[in-house]
C-alpha positions, 0 to 999 in steps of 0.5 A, a space after each residue: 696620276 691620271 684618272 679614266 673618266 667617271 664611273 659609277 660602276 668604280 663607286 657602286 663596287 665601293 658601296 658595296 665593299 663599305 657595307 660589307 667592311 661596316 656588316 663586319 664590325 656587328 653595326 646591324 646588332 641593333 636591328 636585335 636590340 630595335 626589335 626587342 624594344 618594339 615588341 617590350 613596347 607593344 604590350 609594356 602597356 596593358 592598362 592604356 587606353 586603345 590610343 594610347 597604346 599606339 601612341 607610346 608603341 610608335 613613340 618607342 618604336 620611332 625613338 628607336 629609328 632615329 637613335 639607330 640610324 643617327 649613331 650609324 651615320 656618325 660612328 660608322 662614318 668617322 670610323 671608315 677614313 681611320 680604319 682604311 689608313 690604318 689597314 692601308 686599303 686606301 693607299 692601295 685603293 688610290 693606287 689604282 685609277 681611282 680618283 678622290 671624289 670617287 673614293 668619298 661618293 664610294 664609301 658615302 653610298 655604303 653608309 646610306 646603303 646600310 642605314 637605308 637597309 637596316 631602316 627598311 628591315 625595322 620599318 617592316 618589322 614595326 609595321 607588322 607589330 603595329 599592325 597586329 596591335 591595331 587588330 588585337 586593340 579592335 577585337 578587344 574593343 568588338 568584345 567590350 563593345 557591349 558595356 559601351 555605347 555604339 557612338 563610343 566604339 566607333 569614335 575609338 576605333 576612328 582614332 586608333 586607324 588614324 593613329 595606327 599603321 598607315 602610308 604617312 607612318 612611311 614618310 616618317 621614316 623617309 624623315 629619319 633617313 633624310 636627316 641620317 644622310 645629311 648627318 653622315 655626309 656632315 660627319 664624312 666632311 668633319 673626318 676630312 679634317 679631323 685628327 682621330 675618329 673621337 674627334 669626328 664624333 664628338 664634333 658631329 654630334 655637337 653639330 647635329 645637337 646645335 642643328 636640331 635647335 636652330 629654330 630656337 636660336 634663331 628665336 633668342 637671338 633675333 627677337 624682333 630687334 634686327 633688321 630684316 637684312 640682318 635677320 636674313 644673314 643670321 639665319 644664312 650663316 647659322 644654317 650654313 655652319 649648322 645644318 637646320 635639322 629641325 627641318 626633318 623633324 615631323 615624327 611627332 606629327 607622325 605619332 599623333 596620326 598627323 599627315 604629312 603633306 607632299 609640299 613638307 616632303 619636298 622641302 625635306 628632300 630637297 633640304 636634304 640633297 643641298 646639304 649632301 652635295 654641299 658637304 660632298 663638295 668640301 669633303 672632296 677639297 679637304 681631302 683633295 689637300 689632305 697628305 696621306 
């Protein structure tokens, strides 16, 4: 059957049908279960010290963050392909003139639509308990401000700021969500293939494990003892089975009041759109000669 040309309208009505097919399946309860964590994690703490505080809020803050957006660009994704052959929405859906690749970038979108909504919603919700917790932690410190030296106070109250709610907190979560969508179109491609939804989980998550430790097999294995050639294959070829996630981990910079320098959001974001299009363009081929 032939196809009218590209339309992103025909993609975007995709998105916003996979979002509104995900919201059914009660994704977005974690938003409930984040906010509990966050606000347990603002006072679990009392006998800390200010900066500390800050640390372990915005370490449980950010754990939760990540564990949120990486189980919904798996799960979510693995179960979009089954769930529509199941229900035949996507015999109904090709039917029409909708090309394949259409059909892929539809249902991509509306995950990243999701996961990039339920960050936006639990880093505004963070920043508004981090923030309130910055001020209390300051009152607290003006009152005992008189068993303290002044030097002491201002050190403190220094290294709380940085520590606490600023701009590069935000370019964490652009980390997360980065790695998310390299995740989910990871797991989009797996699914092309993959024989039951179980199968593209766990194969997924087996994939983004070996992608978070990419640094230190590439340190085991090379070592020094090969050639700089061989060297530069192995680490081609691991990065192209694996995606090299290690790449977007900068919350923990992040948590220490670390900043995040503009040339390392660059690298991710252009890391992050290779793997995307890369994974994209073999989602398409396998499903392409996929029998349906």
């Amino acid at each position: 059957m032939s196809h009218s040309n590209f339309s992103p309208a025909r993609i975007w009505t995709l998105a916003v049908a996979t979002v509104t097919q995900l919201l059914r399946m009660k994704i977005l309860a974690f938003l409930l279960v984040f906010s509990a964590v966050v606000l347990v994690a603002a006072y679990a703490w009392p006998t800390a010290g200010p900066e500390q505080q800050i640390k372990l809020l915005k370490d449980a803050g950010f754990g939760a963050l990540q564990v949120f957006s990486l189980v919904i660009a798996v799960v979510a994704t693995a179960l979009l392909l089954p769930r529509d052959l199941e229900d035949r929405t996507l015999y109904t859906i090709l039917a029409k003139p909708v090309p394949r690749y259409e059909y892929l970038l539809g249902k991509l979108l509306g995950v990243f639509l999701l996961i990039g909504a339920g960050l936006i919603l639990m880093d505004a919700f963070f920043s508004l308990v981090l923030w309130s917790r910055q001020k209390l932690l300051f009152a607290e410190l003006v009152q005992n401000l008189n068993t303290q030296k002044p030097e002491d106070f201002t050190q403190i109250q220094g290294y709380v700021s940085k520590l606490g709610l600023t701009w590069n907190m935000h370019l964490g979560v652009l980390a997360i969500f980065l790695k998310s969508a390299v995740v989910a179109a990871l797991s989009l491609m797996v699914s092309c293939f993959a024989s039951s939804t179980l199968f593209t989980i766990v194969i997924t998550f087996c994939i983004v494990i070996i992608g978070h430790g990419q640094a230190m097999m590439r340190d085991f294995f090379l070592n020094g003892k090969m050639s700089a050639v061989l060297e530069k294959t192995f680490s081609a070829l691991l990065a192209i089975v694996t995606p090299d996630l290690g790449i977007f981990d900068v919350v923990e910079n992040v948590i220490q009041g670390e900043t995040v320098s503009w040339a390392a959001t660059e690298v991710m974001l252009g890391t992050a759109a290779m793997y995307v299009v890369g994974y994209c363009v073999v989602s398409h081929l396998l499903f392409v000669e996929k029998e349906l």
